[in-house]
N, CA, C and O atoms as a CHARMM CRD file, in Angstrom:
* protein
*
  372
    1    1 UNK  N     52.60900  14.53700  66.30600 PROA 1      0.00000
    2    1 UNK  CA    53.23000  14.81600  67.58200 PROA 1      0.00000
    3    1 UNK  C     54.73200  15.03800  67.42700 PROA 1      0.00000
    4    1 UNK  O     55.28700  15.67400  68.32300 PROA 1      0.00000
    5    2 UNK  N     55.43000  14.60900  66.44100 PROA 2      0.00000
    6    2 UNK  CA    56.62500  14.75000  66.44700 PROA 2      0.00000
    7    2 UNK  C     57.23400  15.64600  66.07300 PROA 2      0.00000
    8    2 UNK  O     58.25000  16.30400  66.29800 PROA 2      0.00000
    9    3 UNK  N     56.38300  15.55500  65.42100 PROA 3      0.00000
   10    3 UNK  CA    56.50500  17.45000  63.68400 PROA 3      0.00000
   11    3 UNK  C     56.79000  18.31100  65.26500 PROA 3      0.00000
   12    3 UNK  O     57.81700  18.68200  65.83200 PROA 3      0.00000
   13    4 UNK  N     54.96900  18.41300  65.68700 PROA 4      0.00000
   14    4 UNK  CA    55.18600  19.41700  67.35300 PROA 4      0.00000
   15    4 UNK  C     56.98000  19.42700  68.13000 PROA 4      0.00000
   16    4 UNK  O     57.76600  20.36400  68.27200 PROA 4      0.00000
   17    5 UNK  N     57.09900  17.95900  68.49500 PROA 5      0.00000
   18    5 UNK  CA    58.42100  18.02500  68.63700 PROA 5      0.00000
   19    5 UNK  C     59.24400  19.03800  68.40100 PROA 5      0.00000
   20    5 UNK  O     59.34400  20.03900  69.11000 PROA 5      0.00000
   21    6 UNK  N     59.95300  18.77100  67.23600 PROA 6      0.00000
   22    6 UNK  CA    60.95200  18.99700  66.08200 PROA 6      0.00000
   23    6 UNK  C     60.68800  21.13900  66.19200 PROA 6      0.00000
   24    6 UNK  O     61.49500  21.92800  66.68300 PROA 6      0.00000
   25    7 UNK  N     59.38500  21.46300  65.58000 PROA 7      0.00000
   26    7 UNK  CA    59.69700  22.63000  65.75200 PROA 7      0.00000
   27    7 UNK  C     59.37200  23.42400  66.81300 PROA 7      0.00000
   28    7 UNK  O     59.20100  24.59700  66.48000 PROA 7      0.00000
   29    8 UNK  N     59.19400  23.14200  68.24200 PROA 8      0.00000
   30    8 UNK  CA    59.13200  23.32900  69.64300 PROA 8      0.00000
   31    8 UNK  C     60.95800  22.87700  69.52500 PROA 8      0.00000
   32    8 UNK  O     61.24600  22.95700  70.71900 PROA 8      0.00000
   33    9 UNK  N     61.83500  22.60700  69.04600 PROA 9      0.00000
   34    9 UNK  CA    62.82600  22.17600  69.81600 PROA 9      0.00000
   35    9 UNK  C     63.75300  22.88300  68.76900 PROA 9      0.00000
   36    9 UNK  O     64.94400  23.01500  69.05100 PROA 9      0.00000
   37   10 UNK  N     63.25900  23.35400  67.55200 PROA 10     0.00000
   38   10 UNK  CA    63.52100  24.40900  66.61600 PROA 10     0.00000
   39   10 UNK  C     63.69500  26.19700  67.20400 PROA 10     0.00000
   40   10 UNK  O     64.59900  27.02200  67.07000 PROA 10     0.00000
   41   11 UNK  N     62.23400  26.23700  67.93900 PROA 11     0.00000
   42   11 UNK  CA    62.24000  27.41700  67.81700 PROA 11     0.00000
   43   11 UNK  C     63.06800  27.80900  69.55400 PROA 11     0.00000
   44   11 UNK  O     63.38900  28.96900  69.81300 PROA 11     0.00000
   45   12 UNK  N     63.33300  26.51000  70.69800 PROA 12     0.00000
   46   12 UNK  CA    64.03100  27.00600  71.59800 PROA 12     0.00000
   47   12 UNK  C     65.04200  27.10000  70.80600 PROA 12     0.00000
   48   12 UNK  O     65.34500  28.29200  70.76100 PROA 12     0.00000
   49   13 UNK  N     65.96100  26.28000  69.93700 PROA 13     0.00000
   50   13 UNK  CA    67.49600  26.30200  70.02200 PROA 13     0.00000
   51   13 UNK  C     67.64200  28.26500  69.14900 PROA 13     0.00000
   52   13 UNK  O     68.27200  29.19500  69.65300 PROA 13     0.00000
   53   14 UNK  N     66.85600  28.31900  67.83100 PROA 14     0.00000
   54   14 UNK  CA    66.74100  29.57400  67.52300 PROA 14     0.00000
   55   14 UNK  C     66.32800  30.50900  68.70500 PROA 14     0.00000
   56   14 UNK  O     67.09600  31.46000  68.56100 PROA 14     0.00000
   57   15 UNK  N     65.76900  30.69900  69.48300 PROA 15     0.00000
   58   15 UNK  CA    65.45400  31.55800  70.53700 PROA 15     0.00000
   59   15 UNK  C     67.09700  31.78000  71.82100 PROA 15     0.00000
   60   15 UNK  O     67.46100  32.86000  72.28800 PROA 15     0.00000
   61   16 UNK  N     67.80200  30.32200  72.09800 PROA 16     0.00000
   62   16 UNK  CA    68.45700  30.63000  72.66100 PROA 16     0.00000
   63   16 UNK  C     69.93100  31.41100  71.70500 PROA 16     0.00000
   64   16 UNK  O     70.58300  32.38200  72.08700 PROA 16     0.00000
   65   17 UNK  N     70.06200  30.90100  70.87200 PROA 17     0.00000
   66   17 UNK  CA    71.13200  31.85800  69.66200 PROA 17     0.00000
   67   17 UNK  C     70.50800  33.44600  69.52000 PROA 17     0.00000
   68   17 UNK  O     71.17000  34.39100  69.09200 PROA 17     0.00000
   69   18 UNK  N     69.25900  33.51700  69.92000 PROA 18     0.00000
   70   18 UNK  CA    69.37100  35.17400  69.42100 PROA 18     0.00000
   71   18 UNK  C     69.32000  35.99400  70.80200 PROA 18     0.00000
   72   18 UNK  O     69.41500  37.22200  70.81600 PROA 18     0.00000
   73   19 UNK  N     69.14300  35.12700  72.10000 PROA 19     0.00000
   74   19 UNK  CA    69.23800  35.43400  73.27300 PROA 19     0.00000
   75   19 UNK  C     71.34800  35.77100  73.10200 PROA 19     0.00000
   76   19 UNK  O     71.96900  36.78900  73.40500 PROA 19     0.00000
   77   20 UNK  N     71.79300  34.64800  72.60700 PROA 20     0.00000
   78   20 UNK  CA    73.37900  34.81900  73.29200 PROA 20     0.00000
   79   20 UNK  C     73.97200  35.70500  72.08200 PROA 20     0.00000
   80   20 UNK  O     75.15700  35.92000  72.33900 PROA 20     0.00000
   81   21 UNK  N     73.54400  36.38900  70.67800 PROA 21     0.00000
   82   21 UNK  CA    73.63900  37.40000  69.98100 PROA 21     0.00000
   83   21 UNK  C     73.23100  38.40900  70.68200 PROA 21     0.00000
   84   21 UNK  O     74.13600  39.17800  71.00800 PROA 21     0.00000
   85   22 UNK  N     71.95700  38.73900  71.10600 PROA 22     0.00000
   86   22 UNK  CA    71.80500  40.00400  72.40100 PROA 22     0.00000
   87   22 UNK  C     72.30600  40.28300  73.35500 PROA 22     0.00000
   88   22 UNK  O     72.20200  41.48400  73.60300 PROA 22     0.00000
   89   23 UNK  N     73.02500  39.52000  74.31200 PROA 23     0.00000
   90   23 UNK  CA    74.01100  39.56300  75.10000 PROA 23     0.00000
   91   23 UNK  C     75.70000  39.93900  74.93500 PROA 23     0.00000
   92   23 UNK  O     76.39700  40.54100  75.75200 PROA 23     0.00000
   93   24 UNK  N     76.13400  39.33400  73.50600 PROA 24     0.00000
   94   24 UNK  CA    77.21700  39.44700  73.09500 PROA 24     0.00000
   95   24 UNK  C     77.35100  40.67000  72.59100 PROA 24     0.00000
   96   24 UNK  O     78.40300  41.26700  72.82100 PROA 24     0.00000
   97   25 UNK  N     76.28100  41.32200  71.76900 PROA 25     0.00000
   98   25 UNK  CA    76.30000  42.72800  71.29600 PROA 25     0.00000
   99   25 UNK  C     75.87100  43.81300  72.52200 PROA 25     0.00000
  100   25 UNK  O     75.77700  45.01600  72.27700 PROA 25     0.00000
  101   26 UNK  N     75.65400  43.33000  73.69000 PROA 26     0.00000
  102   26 UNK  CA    74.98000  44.94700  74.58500 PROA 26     0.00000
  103   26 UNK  C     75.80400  45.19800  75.20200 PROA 26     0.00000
  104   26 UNK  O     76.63300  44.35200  75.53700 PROA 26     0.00000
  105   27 UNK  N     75.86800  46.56000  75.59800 PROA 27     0.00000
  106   27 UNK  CA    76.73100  47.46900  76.03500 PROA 27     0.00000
  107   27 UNK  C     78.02300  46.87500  77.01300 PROA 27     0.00000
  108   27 UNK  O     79.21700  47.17300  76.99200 PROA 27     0.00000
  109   28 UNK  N     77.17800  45.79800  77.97300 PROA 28     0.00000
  110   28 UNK  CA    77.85400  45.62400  78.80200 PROA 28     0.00000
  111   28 UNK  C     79.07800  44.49800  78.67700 PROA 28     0.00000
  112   28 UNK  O     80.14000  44.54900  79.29800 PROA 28     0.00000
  113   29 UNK  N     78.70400  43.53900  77.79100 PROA 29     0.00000
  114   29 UNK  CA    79.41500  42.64300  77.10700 PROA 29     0.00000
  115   29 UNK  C     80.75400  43.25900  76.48100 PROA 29     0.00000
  116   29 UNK  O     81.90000  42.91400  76.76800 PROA 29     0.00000
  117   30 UNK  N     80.38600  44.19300  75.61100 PROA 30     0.00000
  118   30 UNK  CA    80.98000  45.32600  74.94200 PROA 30     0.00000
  119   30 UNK  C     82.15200  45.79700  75.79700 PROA 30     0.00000
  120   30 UNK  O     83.34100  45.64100  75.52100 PROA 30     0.00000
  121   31 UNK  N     81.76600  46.25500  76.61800 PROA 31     0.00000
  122   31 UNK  CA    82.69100  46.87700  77.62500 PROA 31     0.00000
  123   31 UNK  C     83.42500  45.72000  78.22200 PROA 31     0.00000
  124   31 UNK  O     84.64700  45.82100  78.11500 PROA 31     0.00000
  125   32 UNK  N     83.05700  44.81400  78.73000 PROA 32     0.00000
  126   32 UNK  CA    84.14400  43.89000  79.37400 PROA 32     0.00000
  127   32 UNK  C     85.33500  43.34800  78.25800 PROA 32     0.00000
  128   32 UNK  O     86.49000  43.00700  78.51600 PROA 32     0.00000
  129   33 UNK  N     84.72500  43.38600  77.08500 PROA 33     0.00000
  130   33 UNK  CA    85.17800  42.83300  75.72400 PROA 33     0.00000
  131   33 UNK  C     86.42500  43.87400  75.65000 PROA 33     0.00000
  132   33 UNK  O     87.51200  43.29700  75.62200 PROA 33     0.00000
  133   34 UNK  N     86.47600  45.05400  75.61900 PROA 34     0.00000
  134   34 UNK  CA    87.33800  46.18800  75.48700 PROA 34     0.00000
  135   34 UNK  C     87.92600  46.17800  76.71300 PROA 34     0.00000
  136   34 UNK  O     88.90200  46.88700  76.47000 PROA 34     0.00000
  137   35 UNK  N     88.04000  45.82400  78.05600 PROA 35     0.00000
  138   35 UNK  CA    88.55100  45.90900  78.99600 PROA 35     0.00000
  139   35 UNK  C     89.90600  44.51900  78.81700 PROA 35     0.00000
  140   35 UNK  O     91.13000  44.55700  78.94100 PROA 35     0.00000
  141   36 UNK  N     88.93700  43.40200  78.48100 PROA 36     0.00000
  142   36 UNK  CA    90.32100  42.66300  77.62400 PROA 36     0.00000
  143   36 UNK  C     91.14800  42.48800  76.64800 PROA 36     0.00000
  144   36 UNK  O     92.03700  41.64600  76.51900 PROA 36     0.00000
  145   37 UNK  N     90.80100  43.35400  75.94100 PROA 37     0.00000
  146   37 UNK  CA    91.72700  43.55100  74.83900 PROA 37     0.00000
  147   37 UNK  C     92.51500  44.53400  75.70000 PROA 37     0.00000
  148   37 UNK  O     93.54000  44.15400  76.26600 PROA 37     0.00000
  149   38 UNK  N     91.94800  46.12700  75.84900 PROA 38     0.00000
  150   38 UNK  CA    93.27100  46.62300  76.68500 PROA 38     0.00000
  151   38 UNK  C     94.33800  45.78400  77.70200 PROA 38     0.00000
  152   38 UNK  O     95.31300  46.45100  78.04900 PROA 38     0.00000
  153   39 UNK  N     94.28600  44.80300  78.06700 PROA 39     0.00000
  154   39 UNK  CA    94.79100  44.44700  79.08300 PROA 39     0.00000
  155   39 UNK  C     95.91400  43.32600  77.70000 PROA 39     0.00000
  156   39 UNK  O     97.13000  43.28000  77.88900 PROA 39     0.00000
  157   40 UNK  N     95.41700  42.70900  76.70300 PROA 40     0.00000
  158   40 UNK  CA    96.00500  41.97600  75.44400 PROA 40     0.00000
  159   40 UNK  C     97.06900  43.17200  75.09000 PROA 40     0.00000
  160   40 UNK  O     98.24400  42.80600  75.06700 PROA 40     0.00000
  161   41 UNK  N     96.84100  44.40800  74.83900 PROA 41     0.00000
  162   41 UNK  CA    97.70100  45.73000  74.17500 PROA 41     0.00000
  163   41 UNK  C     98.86000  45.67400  75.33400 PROA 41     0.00000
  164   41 UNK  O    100.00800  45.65900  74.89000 PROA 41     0.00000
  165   42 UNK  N     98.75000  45.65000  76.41500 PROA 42     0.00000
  166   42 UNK  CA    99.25400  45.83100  77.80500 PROA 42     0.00000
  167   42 UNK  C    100.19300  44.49700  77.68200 PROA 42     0.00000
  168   42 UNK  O    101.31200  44.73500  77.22600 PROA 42     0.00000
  169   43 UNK  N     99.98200  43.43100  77.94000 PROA 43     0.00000
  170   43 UNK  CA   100.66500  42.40600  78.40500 PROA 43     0.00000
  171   43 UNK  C    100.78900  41.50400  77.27300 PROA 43     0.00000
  172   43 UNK  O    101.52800  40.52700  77.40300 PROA 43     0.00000
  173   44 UNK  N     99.86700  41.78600  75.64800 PROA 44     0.00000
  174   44 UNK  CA   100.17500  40.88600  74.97300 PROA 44     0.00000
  175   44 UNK  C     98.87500  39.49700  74.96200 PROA 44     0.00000
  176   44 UNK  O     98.76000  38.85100  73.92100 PROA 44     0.00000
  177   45 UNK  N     98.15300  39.21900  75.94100 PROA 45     0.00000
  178   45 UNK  CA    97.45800  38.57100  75.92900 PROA 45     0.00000
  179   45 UNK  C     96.43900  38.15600  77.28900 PROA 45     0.00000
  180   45 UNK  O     96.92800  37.74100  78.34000 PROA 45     0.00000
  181   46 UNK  N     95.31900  38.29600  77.13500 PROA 46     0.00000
  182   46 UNK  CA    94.46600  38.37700  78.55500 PROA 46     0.00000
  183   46 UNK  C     93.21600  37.59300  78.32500 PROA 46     0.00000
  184   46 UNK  O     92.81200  37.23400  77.21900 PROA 46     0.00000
  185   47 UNK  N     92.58100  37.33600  79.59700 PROA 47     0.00000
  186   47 UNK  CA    91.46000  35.92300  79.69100 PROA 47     0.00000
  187   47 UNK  C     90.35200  36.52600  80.94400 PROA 47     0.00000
  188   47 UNK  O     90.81500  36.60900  82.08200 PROA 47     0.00000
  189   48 UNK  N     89.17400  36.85900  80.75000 PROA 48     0.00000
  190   48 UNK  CA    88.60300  36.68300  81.59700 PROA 48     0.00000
  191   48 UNK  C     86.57800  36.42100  81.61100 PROA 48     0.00000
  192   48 UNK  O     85.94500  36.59200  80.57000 PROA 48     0.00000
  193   49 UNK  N     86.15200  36.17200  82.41000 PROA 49     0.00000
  194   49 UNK  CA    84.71700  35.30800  81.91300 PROA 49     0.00000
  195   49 UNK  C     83.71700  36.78600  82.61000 PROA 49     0.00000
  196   49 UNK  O     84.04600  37.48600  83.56800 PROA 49     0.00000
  197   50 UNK  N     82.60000  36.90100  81.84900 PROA 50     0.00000
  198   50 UNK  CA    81.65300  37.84100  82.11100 PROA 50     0.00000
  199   50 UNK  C     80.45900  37.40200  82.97800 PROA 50     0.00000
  200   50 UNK  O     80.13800  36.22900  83.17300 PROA 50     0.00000
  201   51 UNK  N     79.80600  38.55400  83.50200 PROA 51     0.00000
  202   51 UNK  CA    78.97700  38.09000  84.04700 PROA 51     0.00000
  203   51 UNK  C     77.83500  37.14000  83.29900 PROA 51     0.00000
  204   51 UNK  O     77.31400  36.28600  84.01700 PROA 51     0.00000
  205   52 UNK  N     77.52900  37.19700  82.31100 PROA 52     0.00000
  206   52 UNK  CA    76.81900  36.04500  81.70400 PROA 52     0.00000
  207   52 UNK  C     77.50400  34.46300  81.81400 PROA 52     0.00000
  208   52 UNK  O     76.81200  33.50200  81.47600 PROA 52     0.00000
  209   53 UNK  N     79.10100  34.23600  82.37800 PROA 53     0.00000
  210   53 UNK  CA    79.62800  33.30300  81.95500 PROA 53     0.00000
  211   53 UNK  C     80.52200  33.02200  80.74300 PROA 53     0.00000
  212   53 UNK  O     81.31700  32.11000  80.51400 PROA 53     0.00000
  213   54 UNK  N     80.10600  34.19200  79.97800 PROA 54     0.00000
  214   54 UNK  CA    81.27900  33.78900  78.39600 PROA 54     0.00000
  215   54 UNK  C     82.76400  33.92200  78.70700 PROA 54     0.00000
  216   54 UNK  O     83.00700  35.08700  79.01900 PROA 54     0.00000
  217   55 UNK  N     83.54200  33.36000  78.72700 PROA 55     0.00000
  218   55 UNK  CA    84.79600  33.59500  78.85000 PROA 55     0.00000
  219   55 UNK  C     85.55900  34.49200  77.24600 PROA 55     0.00000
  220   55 UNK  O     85.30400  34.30800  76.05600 PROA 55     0.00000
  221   56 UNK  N     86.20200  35.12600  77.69200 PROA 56     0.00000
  222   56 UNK  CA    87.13900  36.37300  76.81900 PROA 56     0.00000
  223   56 UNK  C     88.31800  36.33300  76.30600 PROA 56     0.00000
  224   56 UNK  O     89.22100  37.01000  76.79600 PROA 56     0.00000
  225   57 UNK  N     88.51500  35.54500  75.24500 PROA 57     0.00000
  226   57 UNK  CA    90.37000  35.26600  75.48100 PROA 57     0.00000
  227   57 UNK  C     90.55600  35.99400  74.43100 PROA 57     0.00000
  228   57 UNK  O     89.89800  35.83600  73.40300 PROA 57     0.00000
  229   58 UNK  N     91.98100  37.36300  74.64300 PROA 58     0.00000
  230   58 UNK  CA    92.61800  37.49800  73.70400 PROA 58     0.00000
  231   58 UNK  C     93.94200  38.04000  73.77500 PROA 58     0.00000
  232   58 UNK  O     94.58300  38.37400  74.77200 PROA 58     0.00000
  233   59 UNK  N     94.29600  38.08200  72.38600 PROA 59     0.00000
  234   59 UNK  CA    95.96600  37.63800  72.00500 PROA 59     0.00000
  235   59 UNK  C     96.41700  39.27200  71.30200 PROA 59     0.00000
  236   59 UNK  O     95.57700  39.96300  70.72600 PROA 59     0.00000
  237   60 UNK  N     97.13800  39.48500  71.38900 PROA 60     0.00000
  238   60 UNK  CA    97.63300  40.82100  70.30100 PROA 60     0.00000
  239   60 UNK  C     98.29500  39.60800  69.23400 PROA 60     0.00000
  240   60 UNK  O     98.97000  38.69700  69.71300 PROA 60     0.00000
  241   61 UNK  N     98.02800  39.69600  67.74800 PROA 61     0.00000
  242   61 UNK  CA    98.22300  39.35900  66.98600 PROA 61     0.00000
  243   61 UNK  C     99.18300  39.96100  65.89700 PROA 61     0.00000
  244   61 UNK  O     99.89800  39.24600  65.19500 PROA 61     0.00000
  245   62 UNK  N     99.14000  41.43300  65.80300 PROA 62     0.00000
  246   62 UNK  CA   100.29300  42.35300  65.23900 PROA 62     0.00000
  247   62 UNK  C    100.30500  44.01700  65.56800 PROA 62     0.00000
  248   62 UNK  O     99.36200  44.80700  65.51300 PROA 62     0.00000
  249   63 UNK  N    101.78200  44.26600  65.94400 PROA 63     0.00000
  250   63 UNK  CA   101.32400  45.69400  66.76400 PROA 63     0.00000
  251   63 UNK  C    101.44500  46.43700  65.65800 PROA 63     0.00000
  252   63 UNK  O    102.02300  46.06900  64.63500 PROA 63     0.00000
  253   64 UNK  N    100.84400  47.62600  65.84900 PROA 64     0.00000
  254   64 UNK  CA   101.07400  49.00500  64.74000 PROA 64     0.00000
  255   64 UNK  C    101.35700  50.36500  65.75900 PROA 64     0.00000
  256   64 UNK  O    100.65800  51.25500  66.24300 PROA 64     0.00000
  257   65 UNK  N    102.93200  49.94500  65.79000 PROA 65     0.00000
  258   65 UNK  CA   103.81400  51.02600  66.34900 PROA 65     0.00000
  259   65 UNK  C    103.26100  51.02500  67.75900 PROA 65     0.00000
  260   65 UNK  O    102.68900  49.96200  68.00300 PROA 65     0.00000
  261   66 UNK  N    103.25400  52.11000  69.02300 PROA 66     0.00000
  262   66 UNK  CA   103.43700  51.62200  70.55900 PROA 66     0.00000
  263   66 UNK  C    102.08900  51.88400  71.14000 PROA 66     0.00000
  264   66 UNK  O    101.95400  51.97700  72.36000 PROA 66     0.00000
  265   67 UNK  N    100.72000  52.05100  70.01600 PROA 67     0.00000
  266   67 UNK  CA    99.70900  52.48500  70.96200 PROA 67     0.00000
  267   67 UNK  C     98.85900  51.20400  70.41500 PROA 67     0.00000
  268   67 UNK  O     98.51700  50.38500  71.26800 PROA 67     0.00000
  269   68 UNK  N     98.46400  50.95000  68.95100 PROA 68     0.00000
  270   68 UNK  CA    97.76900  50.06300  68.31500 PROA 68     0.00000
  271   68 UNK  C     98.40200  48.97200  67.88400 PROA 68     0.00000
  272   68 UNK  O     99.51000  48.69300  67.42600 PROA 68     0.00000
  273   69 UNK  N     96.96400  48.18900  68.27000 PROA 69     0.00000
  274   69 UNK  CA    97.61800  46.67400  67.30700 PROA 69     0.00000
  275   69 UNK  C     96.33400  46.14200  66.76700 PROA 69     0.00000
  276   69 UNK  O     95.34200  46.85200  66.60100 PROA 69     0.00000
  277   70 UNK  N     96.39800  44.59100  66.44300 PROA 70     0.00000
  278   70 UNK  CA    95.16000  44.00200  66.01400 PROA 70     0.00000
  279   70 UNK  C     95.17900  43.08700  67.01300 PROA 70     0.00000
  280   70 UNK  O     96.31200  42.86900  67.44100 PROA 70     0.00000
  281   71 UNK  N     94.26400  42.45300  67.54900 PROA 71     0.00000
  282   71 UNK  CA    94.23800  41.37900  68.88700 PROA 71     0.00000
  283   71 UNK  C     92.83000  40.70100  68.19900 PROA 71     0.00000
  284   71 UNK  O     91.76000  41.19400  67.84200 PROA 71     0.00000
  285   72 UNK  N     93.28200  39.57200  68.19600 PROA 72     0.00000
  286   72 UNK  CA    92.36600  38.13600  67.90800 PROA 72     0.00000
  287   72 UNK  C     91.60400  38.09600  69.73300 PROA 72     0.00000
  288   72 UNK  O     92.14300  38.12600  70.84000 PROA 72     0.00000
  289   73 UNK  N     90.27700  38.02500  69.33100 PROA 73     0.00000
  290   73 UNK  CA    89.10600  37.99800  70.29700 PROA 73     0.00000
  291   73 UNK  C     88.69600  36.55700  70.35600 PROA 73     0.00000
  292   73 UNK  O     88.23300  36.25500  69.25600 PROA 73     0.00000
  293   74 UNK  N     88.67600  35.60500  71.13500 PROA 74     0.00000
  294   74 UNK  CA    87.96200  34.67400  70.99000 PROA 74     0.00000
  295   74 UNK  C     86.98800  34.34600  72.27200 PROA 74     0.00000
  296   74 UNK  O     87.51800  34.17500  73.37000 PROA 74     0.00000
  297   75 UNK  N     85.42600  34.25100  72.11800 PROA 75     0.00000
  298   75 UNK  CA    84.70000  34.08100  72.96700 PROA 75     0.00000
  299   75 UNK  C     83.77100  32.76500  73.08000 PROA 75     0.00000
  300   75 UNK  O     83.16800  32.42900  72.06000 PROA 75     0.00000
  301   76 UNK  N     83.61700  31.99800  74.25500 PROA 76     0.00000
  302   76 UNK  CA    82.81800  30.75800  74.84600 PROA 76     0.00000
  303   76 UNK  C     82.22800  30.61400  75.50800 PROA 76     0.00000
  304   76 UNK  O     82.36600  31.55900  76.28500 PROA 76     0.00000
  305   77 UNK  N     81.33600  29.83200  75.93200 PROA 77     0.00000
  306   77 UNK  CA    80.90500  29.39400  76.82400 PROA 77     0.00000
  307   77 UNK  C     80.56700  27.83500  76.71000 PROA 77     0.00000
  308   77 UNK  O     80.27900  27.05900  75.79800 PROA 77     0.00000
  309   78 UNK  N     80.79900  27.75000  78.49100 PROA 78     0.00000
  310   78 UNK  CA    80.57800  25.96500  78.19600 PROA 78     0.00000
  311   78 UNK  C     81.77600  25.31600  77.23300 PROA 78     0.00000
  312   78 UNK  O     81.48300  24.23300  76.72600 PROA 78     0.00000
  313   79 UNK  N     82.54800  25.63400  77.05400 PROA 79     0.00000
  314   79 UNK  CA    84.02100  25.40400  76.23600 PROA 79     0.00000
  315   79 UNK  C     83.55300  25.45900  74.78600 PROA 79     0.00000
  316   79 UNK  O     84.49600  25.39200  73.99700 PROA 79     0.00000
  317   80 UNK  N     82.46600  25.55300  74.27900 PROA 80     0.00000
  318   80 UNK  CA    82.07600  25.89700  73.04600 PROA 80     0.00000
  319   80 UNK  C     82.39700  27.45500  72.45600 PROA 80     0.00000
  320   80 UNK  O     82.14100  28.43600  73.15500 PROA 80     0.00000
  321   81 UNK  N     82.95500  27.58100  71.16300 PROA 81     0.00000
  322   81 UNK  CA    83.40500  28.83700  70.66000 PROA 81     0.00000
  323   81 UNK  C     82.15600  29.72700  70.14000 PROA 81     0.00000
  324   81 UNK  O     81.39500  29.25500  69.29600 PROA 81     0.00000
  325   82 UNK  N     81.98100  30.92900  70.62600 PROA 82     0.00000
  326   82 UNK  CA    80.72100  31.28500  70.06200 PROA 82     0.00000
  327   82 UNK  C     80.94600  32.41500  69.50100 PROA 82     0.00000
  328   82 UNK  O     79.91100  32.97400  69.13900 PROA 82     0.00000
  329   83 UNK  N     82.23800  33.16900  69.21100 PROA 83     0.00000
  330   83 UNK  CA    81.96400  34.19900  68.63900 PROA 83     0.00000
  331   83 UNK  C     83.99000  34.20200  68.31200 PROA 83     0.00000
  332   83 UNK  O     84.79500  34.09300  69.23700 PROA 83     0.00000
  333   84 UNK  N     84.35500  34.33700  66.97500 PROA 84     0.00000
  334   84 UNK  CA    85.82800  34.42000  66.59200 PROA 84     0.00000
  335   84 UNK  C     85.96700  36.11900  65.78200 PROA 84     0.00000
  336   84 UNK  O     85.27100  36.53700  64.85700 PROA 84     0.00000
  337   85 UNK  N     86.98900  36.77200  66.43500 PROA 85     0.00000
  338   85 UNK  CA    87.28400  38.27200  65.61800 PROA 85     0.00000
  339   85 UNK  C     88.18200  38.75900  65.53200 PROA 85     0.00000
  340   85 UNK  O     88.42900  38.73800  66.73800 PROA 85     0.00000
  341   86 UNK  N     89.34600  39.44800  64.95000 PROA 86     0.00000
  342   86 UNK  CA    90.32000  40.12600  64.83400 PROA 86     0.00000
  343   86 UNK  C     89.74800  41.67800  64.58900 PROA 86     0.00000
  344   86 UNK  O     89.07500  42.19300  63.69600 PROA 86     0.00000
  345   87 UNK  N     90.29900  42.12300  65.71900 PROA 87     0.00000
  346   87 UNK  CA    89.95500  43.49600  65.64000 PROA 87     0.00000
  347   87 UNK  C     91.27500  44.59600  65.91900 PROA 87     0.00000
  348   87 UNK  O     92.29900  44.12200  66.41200 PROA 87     0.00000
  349   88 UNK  N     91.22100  46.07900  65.58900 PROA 88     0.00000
  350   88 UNK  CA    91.85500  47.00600  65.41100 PROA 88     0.00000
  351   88 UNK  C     91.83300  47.54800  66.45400 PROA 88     0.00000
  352   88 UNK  O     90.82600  48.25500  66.48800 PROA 88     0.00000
  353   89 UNK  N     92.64200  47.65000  67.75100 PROA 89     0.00000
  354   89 UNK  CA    92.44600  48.48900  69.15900 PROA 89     0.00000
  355   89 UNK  C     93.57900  49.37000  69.32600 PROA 89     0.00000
  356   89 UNK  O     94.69000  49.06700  68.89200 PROA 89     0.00000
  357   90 UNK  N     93.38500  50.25900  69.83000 PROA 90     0.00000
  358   90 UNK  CA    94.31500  51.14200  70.22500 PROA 90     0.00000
  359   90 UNK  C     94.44700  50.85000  71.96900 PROA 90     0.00000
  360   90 UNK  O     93.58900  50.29800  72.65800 PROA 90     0.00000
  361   91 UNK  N     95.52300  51.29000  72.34900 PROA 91     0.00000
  362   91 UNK  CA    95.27500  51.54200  73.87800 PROA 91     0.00000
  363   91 UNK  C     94.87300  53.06400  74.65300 PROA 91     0.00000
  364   91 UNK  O     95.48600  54.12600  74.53600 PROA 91     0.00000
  365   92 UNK  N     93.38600  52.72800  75.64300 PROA 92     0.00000
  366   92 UNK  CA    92.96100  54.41800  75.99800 PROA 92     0.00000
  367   92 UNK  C     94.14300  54.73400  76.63600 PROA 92     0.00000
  368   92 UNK  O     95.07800  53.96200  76.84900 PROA 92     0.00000
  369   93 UNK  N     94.04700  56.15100  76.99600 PROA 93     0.00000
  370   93 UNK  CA    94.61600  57.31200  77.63700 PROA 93     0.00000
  371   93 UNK  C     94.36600  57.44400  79.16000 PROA 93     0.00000
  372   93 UNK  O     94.81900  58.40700  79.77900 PROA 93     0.00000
């Protein structure tokens, strides 16, 4: 009965990690994700939570001349860190 336990309580916690990997990678995530970084290129640094709940924080970390920089991404939920990135953005047109 316990074994049952153990991997019933295995295969939710794996099931909910590939649920919040599918969410973090789809389109729409995506897009809010790029809506805060532009706003990081803009002001230097921006915060805001998606409709799933993940909150969005990021920082411009080093500019490259007046359109691009690199901006550190950091994403949570529930105050837990679930996803850390430094990425290469330009600002759109």
């Amino acid at each position: 009965m316990r074994t049952l336990f153990i991997i019933a309580s295995v295969l939710c916690i794996s099931f909910a990690a590939w649920a919040q990997t599918q969410w973090l990678d789809s389109p729409e995530a995506k897009e809010f994700r790029d809506r805060v970084v532009q706003l990081a290129l803009i002001y230097g640094e921006s915060s805001g939570i998606d409709l799933e709940g993940y909150k969005v924080e990021t920082k411009e970390v080093k500019k490259l001349g007046d359109v691009c920089g690199y901006v550190e991404v950091v994403t949570s939920k529930d105050g837990k860190e679930t996803r850390r990135e430094t990425i290469r953005a330009c600002k759109a047109h």
